[in-house]
Structures are given as structure tokens and as C-alpha cells.
C-alpha positions in Angstrom: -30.6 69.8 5.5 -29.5 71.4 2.6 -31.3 73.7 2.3 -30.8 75.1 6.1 -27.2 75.4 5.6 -27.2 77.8 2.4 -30.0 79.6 4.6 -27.5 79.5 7.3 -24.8 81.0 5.3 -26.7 83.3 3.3 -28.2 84.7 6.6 -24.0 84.9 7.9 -23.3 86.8 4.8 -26.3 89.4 5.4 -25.5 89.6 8.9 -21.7 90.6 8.3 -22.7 92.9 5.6 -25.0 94.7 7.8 -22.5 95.1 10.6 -19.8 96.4 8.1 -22.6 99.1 6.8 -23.8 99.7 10.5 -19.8 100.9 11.3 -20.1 103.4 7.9 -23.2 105.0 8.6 -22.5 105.9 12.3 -19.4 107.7 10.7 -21.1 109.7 8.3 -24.2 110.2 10.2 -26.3 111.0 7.2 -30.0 112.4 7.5 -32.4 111.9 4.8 -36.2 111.0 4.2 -37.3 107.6 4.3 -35.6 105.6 1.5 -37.4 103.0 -0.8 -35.8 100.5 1.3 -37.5 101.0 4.6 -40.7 101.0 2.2 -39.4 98.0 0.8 -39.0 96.6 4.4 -42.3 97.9 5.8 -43.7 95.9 2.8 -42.3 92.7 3.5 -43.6 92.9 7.3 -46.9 93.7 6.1 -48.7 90.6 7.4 -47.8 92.1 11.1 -50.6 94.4 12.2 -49.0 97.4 14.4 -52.1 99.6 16.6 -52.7 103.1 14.9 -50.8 105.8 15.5 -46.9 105.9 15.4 -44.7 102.8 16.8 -42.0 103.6 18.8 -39.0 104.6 15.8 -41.7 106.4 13.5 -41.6 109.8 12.4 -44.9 112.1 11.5 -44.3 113.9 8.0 -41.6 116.3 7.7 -40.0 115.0 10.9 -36.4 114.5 10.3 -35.3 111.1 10.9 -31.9 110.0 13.4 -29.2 108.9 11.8 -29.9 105.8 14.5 -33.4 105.0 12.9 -31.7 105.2 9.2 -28.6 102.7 9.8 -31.9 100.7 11.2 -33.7 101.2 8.3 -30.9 100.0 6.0 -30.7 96.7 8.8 -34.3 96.2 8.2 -34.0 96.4 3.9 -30.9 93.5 4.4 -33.2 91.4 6.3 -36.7 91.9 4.9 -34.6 91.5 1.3 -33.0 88.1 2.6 -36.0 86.8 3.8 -37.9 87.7 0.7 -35.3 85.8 -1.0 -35.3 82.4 1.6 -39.1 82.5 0.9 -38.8 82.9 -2.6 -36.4 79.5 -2.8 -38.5 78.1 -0.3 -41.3 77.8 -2.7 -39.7 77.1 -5.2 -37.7 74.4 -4.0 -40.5 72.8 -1.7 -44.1 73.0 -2.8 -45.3 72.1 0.3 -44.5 75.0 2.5 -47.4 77.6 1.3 -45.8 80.1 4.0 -43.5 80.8 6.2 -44.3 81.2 10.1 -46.5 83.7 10.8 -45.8 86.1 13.7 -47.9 89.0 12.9 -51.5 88.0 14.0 -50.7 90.1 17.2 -49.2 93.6 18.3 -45.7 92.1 20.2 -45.0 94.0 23.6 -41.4 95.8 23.0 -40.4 94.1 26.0 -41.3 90.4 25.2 -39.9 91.2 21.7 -36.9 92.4 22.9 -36.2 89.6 25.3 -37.2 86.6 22.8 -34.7 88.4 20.2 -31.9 88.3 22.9 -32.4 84.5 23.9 -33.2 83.6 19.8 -29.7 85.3 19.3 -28.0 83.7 21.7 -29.6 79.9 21.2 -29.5 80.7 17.1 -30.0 76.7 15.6 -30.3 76.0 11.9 -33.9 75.1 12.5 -35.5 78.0 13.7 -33.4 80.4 11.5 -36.0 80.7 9.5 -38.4 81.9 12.6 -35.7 83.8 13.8 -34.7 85.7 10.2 -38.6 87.2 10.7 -39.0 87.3 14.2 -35.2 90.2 14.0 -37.0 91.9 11.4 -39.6 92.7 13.7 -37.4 93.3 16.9 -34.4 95.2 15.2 -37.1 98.0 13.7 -37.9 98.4 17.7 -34.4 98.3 19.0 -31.6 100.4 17.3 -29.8 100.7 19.9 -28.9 97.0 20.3 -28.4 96.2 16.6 -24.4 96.2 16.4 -23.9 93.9 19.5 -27.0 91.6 18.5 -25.7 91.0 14.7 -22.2 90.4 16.4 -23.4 88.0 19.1 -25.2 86.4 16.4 -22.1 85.9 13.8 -20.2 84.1 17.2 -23.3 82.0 17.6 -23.2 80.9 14.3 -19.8 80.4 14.2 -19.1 78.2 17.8 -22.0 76.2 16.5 -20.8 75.3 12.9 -17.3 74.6 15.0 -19.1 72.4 17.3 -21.5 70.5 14.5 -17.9 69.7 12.7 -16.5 68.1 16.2 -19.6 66.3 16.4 -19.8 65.2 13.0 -15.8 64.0 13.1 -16.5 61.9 15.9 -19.8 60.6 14.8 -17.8 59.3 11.7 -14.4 57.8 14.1 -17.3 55.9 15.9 -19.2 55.1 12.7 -15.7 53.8 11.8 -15.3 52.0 15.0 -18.5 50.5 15.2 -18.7 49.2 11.3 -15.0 47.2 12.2 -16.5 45.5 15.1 -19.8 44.8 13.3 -17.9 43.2 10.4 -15.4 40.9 12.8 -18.2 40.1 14.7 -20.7 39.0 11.7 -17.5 37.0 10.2 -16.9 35.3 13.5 -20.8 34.3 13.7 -21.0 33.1 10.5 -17.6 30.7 10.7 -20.0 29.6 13.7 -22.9 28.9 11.9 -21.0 27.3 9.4 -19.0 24.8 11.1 -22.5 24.1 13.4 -24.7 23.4 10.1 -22.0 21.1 8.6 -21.9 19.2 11.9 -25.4 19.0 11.7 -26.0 17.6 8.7 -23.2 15.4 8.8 -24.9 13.7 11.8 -28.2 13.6 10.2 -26.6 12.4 7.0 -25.3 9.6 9.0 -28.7 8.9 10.9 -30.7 9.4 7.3 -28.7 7.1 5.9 -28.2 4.4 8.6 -32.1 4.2 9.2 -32.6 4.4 5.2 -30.6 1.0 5.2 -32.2 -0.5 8.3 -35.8 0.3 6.4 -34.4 -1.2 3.2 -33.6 -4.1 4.6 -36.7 -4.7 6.8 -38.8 -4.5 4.0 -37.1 -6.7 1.9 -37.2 -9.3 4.5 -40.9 -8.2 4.7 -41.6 -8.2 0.9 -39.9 -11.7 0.3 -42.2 -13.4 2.7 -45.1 -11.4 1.5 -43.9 -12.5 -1.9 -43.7 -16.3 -0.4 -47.0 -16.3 0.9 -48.3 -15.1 -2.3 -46.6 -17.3 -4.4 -48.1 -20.3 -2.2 -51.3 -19.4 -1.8 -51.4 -18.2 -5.8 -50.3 -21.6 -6.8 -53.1 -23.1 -4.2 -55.5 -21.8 -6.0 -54.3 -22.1 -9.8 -57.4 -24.8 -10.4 -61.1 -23.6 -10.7 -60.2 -19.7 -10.1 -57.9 -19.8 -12.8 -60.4 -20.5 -15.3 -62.3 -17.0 -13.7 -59.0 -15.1 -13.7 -58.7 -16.2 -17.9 -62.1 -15.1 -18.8 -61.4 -11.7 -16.9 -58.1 -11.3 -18.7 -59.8 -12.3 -22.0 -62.4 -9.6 -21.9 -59.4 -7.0 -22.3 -58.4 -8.5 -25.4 -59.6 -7.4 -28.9 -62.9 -9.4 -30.5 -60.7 -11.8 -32.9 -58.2 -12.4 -30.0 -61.2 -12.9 -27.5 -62.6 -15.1 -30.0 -59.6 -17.1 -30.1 -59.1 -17.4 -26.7 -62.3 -18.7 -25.9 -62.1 -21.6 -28.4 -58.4 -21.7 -27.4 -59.5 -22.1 -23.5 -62.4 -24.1 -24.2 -60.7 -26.7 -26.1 -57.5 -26.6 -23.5 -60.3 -26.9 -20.7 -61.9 -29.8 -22.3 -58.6 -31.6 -22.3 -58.3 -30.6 -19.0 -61.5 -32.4 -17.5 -61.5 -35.3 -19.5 -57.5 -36.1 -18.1 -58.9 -35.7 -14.7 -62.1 -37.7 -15.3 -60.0 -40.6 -16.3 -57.6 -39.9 -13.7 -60.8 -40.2 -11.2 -62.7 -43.5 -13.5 -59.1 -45.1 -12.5 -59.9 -45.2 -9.0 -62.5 -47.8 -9.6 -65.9 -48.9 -7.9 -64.4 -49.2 -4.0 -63.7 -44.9 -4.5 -67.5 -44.7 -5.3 -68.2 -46.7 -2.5 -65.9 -44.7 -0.2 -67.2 -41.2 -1.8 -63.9 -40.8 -2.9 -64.5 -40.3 -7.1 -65.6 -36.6 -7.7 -69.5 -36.6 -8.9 -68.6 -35.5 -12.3 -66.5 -38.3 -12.8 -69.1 -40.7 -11.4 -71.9 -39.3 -13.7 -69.2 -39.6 -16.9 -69.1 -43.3 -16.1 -72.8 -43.1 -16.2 -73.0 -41.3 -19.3 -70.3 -42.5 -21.6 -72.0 -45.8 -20.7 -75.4 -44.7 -21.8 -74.1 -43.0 -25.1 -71.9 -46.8 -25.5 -75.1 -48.4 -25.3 -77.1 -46.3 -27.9 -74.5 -46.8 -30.3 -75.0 -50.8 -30.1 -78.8 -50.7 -30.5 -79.3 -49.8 -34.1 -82.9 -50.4 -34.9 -83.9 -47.4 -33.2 -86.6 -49.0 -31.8 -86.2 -48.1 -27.8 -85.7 -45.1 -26.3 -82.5 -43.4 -26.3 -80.2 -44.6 -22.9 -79.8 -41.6 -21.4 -83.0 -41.5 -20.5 -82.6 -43.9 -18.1 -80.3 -42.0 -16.5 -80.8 -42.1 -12.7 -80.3 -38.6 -11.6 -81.8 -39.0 -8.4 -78.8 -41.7 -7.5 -76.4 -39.0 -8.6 -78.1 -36.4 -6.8 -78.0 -38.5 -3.5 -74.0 -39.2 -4.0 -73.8 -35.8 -4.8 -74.8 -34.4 -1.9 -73.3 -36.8 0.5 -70.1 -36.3 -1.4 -70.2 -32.3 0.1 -70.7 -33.7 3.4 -68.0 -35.6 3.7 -65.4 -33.6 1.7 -67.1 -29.7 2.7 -67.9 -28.5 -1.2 -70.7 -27.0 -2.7 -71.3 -28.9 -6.2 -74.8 -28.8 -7.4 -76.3 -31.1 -10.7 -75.5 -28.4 -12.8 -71.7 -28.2 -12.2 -71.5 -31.9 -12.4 -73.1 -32.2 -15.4 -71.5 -28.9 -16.9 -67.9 -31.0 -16.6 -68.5 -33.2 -18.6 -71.3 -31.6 -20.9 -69.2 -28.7 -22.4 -71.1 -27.3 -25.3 -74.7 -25.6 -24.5 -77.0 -26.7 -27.0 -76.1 -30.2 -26.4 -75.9 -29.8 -22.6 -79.6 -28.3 -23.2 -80.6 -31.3 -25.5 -79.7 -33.8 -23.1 -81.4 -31.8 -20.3 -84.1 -32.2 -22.8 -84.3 -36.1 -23.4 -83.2 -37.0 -19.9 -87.2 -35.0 -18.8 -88.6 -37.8 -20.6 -87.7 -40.1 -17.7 -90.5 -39.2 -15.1 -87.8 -39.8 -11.8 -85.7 -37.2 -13.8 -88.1 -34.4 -14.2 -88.0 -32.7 -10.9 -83.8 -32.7 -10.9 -84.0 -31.6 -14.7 -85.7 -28.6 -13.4 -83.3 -27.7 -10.9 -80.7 -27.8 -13.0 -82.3 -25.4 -15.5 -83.7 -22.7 -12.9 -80.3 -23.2 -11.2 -78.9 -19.7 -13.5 -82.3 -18.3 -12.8 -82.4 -17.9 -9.0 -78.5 -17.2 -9.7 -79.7 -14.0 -11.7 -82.9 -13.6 -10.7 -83.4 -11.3 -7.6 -87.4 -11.3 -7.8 -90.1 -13.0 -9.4 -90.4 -10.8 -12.1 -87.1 -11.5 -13.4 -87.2 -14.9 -13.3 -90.3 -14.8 -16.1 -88.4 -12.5 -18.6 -85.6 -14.9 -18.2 -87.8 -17.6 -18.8 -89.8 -16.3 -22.1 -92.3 -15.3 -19.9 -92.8 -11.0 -20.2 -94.7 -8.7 -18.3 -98.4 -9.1 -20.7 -98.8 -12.3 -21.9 -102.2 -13.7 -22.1 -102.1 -17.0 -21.7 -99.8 -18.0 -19.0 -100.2 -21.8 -18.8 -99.2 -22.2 -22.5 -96.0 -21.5 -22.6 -93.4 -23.7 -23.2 -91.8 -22.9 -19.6 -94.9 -22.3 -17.3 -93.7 -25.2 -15.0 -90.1 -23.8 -14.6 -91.5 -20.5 -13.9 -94.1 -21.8 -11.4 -91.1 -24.2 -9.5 -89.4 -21.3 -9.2 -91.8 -19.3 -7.8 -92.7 -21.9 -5.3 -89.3 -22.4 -4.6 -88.8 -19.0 -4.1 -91.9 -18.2 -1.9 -90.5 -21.1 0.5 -87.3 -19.8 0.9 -88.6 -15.8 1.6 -91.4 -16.4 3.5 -91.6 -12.6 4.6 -92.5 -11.6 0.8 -95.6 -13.7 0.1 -97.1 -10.5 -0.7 -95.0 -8.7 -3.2 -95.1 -12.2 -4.9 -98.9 -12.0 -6.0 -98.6 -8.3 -6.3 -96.6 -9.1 -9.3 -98.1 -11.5 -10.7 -101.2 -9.6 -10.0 -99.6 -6.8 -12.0 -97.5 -8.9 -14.7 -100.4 -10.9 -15.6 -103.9 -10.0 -14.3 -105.7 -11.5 -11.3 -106.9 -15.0 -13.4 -103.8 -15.9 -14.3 -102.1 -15.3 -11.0 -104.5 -17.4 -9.3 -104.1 -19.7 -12.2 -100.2 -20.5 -11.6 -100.9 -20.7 -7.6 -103.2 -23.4 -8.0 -100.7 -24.8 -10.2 -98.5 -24.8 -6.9 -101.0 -27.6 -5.2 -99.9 -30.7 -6.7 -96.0 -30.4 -5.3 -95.9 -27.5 -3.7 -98.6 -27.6 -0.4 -97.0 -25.2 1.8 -96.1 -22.4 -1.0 -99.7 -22.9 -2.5 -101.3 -22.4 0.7 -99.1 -19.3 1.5 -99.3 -17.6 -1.7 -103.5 -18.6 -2.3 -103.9 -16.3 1.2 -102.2 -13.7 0.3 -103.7 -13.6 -3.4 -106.9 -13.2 -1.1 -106.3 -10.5 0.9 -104.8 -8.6 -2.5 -107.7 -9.0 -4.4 -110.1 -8.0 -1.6 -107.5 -5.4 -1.3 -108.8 -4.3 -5.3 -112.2 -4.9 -4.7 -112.1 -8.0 -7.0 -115.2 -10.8 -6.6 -113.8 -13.7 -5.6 -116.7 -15.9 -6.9 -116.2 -14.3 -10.5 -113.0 -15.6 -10.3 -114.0 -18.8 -9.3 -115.9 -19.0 -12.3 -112.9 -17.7 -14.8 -110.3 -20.5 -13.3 -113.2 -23.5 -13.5 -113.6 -21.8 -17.3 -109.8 -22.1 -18.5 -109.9 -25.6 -16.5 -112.9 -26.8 -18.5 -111.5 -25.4 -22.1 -107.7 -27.5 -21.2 -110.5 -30.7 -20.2 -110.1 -30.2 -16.9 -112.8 -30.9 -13.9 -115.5 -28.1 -13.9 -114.8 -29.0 -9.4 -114.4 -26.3 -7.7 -110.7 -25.7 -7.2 -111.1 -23.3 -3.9 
């Protein structure tokens, strides 16, 4: 915009010039050769390609020229120099424009050239003054005559249109005026709006927040103190036998000297424990044992503080210890008749546990009471009892028995007969996995001694032996293993133990 407006006036300065030196010239009428500046303005139009031969206002050599055709020469030096000089700031001041409008590519009719210089004049706008400045150039070298009245018409164009961009450009600032007052009341009256809307707004929601924040609080404190009842109740319901599980989960957080303390601590504490509520239960006398009234572990106390009383009176150490002649087959039956009635679970081995605290005397006990032959069966059950606890398969029930994976001679251990209850046992109660049962011991121990322990079954086990003794057929047929030869090893290892040499099949 700038820029146009010292084109503007530089082009208004030019043009006055040119009209004031157009008014001394016709005075003088001065004749002359062509000047430098008609070469100078010839130069400048060069890029406009004329046809050969003379244009209209030229002059062979030695013609004299009108005094008309030089004042148009010195219009044409004015405005070929002032549009050298717009070029020259045009380039210099924008980079971009490599050149100004070209209007020389063609030879212009006089008459169309005329014309479009009359309505340019008349309709002169900063925009195409640029256009225009060339586009006279061209037209004033063809028209002389109308040079005077054109440059005048011009200067009042110019002039009634700067006037006219001024009114405009007052107004456009009244309204600019007008329109910024109106914008700023009607922004400040909005945003009182706003305002006072949000503060009503969150002043109800405040209210609702904080009305539903209480009814919430106190719903779930009504909600937390009867949770908190319940679980007070039903905690104290079960602060007996789960108690003693919750200690020895809490103790195995604690460091090795405090859990070492805690365990003789807790042991000692749950010692005291069972032998104030075995007394409690002895006081209850004979007609609770009748009634199935006295918890079996108090019942088998009586039993045993009576056997360990009467092995303290015989001193010549000549009979066998009491405890042998424990009954555990009586306890057993009031044991289990004692679940009936009252709904519990106890086995021989929590009964005995009670009142038998330490291991290795609980396992020497265990020990004397197999003497007894009535005992022997319930002794066992109370030992494999943590075995089928553990124990998810036959093979893991020998490790845990001393029994690994390898051994050569089965039937000597020290265990054999636990380990072959329990596999009977455990054959009767899966009867689907008869066959993974010889596959292991097939595997564990060789094909003899698996058929070894199976006949082993056939004294107290019938329907196990007869179960596992098939299926230890169809694996070995399964192998491509001789039954006769193994016929023969069994009657062997029967004959070197002084067994019958009958045939066992």
C-alpha cells in the first residue's frame, strides 16, 4: 500500500510537470533534431515491437520534426524516466516482481490504444497505475494532439479519488469507532452474565456435592459398623483351632530367633491350652462317654495317662509296657460315631496329636503301640495319614516313605508295608488309574518288584490286588515281558525270605 501511494504521487508530480512544460514549449515552438531524451524514451519502450517502416509521428532522416511531435517527445522522456525509476524501486524494494507488465508482445491498433488510454485516464486506480504509467507511454507517442487534456483529466482523477479514499477512510474509522463501543458494552454485559450464571451454578452444585457427600458418609458408616459387627462376631467365632493357623502364618514373617521363639512360646502356650480343656472334658465323667459327649482326645488322655500311671507302678520291667494295650480300635469306633453325632471331621491322628505334642515321642509311641496286633492296622493309618495329605500319586508317597525311585530290594525296607497300604488304599479310592499305578511301579522299580508288592496286596487287600495284578498283566504284555519268567523270579525271592516255592499266580 505503500508503496502505490509514493507511485501515486510521484506519477502526480510527473504529470503536473509535464503539463507545465507542455504550456512552454507550445509558446516557443522550438524545432530541433531528435534529443537524447526521445532516444532515452524509445529505449525504455524497447520490449514493444512496432512493424517496419515509420509509425505514425516518425520522421525519415533530415525531416524536420513539429514542434507537436517534440513537446511529445519531452512527454515521453518524463514518463519513460518515471517508469524507469518505479521499476527500479520496484526491484529493489520487492524481490519478487522480476518485471513489470508487459504490453509489447503485439503491434496495438492506434484506435484500440487510443480508446483504452481515454477509459484508463478516466477510471485511473492506485492498482493499475503501474499498467497505466506504460500503457501512456505507449499511447501518448501516438497521440499529441490529446496530451494536454489527457495529463489534465488525469491530475482531476487523481485528485477526486484521493478526496474520495479520505471520506471513505474517515468514515471507515467513525464506524470502526462505533462498532469497537458496542463490541466492548456488549462483551462486558455477557460476561457479568456469565458470571453471575457460573456462581449460581456452582453454588447449587456446591450444595448438591455436599449434601450427597454427607448422605454417602453416613450410609457407609452405618454400613461399615455392621460390616465391622459381623466381623468382629464371626472373628471371635472362630478364634479356636484357626487361630493356631493364623499364628504360624504370622510367625513365618518374623525373623529366625523371633520365629524360634515363637514357636516354643506357642507350643508351650498350646500345651497349656489342651491339657486345661482335656481336664475340663475328664470332668464330665463316664455318663459324657456314654452320651458321646467327651471330645475323643480327651477320652483317649484318660486312656493314656492311665496306661503311662500303670507302667510307673510295675517296676520289675518284666511285662510289656501298658500302652500297648491300648485299644485303638475302641477309640477309633467312638471316634467316628462321635462325627456323626456332633458333624466333625477328627481322624486318629488329630486325636492323638492333642495330647501327644512332641514328634519323636508321638512317633515312639506310634511305635510301641504296633506291637499290639489289634493296633497295627490303625497305627498305619495314622502314619500314612500326612502321606495321602501330601502325596498326589504313588510315586510320591515312596520318596516320602524312604522308598526312591531305584531301590533294589523293595520288600526290605523298613516301610514296605506302609507303602504298599497306601498304595492299595489308594488304588481303591481311584479306581480309573489302576494303570498309571503299575506304570510306576513298573518304572520306579522294575517289573519283579512291582509284581512283588501287588502280591503283597492279597492278604488284606482282595479287591486292590485283583485290580492292580490285571493291569500289571496287560503292561507287561504291553513290554513284551514273559510272564512265566516272572513267575519264576517272584517264587525265587519267596524261596530266599523261606517262603512256599507255590505258585503265587
Amino acid at each position: 500500500m505503500r508503496l502505490h501511494t509514493f507511485t501515486l504521487v510521484v506519477f502526480t508530480a510527473v504529470l503536473a510537470h509535464s503539463a507545465t512544460f507542455w504550456k512552454t514549449s507550445n509558446s516557443t515552438k522550438t524545432e530541433g533534431a531528435p534529443s537524447a531524451s526521445l532516444r532515452s524514451s524509445d529505449a525504455c519502450c524497447d520490449d514493444v515491437p512496432v512493424e517496419q517502416g515509420l509509425g505514425p509521428h516518425e520522421t525519415t532522416a533530415g525531416e524536420e520534426r513539429t514542434p507537436e511531435l517534440h513537446i511529445l517527445s519531452k512527454i515521453n522522456e518524463e514518463v519513460a524516466h518515471f517508469v524507469e525509476l518505479v521499476y527500479a524501486h520496484e526491484c529493489k524494494t520487492m524481490p519478487a516482481v522480476e518485471h513489470l507488465p508487459v504490453y509489447g508482445q503485439r503491434v496495438f491498433d492506434e484506435n484500440a490504444v487510443k480508446y483504452s488510454i481515454r477509459f484508463n485516464v478516466g477510471h485511473m486506480t492506485p492498482t493499475k497505475l503501474l499498467e497505466n504509467a506504460k500503457l501512456l507511454t505507449i499511447g501518448l507517442r501516438m497521440m499529441p494532439e490529446d496530451g494536454p487534456g489527457l495529463i489534465a483529466k488525469a491530475r482531476q482523477s487523481f485528485l477526486a479519488h484521493q478526496v474520495i479514499i479520505g471520506v471513505e477512510a474517515h468514515q471507515f474509522l467513525a464506524y470502526q469507532a462505533e462498532l469497537t463501543a458496542d463490541t466492548h458494552n456488549n462483551l462486558l454485559g455477557r460476561q457479568a452474565e456469565l458470571t453471575a450464571k457460573a456462581d449460581q451454578f456452582f453454588l447449587a452444585h456446591q450444595a448438591k456435592t455436599t449434601a450427597e457427600a454427607g448422605q454417602l458418609f453416613l450410609a457407609h458408616q452405618a454400613k461399615m459398623t455392621e460390616e465391622a459387627y459381623k466381623f468382629v462376631l464371626a472373628h471371635e467365632a472362630k478364634m479356636t483351632a484357626e487361630a493356631r493357623q493364623y499364628f504360624l502364618a504370622y510367625q513365618a514373617e518374623m525373623t529366625a530367633d523371633a520365629r524360634q521363639y515363637f514357636l516354643v512360646d506357642l507350643a508351650e502356650m498350646t500345651a497349656k491350652a489342651d491339657q486345661i480343656y482335656l481336664a475340663q472334658q475328664a470332668e464330665l465323667g463316664e455318663e459324657a462317654i456314654l452320651r458321646y459327649e467327651m471330645d475323643p482326645s480327651a477320652y483317649f488322655n484318660i486312656m493314656f495317662q492311665k496306661a503311662k500311671a500303670d507302667a510307673l507302678k510295675r517296676a520289675d520291667g518284666r511285662n510289656r509296657s501298658p500302652i500297648t494295650s491300648l485299644d485303638l480300635g475302641s477309640l477309633d469306633k467312638y471316634m467316628q460315631k462321635y462325627n456323626t453325632i456332633h458333624g466333625c471331621d477328627l481322624t486318629l491322628r488329630k486325636v492323638m496329636s492333642r495330647c501327644i505334642c512332641d514328634d519323636a515321642e508321638f512317633a515312639s509311641i506310634l511305635s510301641i503301640m504296633s506291637l499290639n496286633q489289634k493296633n497295627k492296622k490303625y497305627v498305619a493309618t495314622v502314619r500314612l495319614e500326612p502321606i495321602f495329605a501330601d502325596s498326589k500319586t504313588v510315586g510320591e508317597a515312596a520318596v516320602k516313605l524312604g522308598i526312591p525311585p531305584g531301590t533294589t530290594e523293595v520288600l526290605d525296607n523298613k516301610n514296605v508295608d506302609l507303602f504298599v497300604r497306601f498304595t492299595a488304599i489308594f488304588a481303591r479310592e481311584h479306581a480309573g488309574q489302576h494303570s498309571v499305578i503299575v506304570k510306576q511301579l513298573t518304572d520306579m522299580f522294575g517289573g519283579r518288584q512291582a509284581a512283588l508288592l501287588v502280591y503283597k496286596m492279597n492278604w488284606k487287600w482282595k479287591a486292590s490286588y485283583a485290580a492292580l495284578k490285571e493291569a500289571l498283566y496287560k503292561y507287561l504284555e504291553e513290554k513284551g515281558t514273559t510272564l512265566d519268567m516272572l513267575r519264576d523270579e517272584i517264587m525265587r525271592a519267596r524261596e530266599k525270605r523261606g517262603g512256599s516255592p507255590r505258585k503265587i499266580w
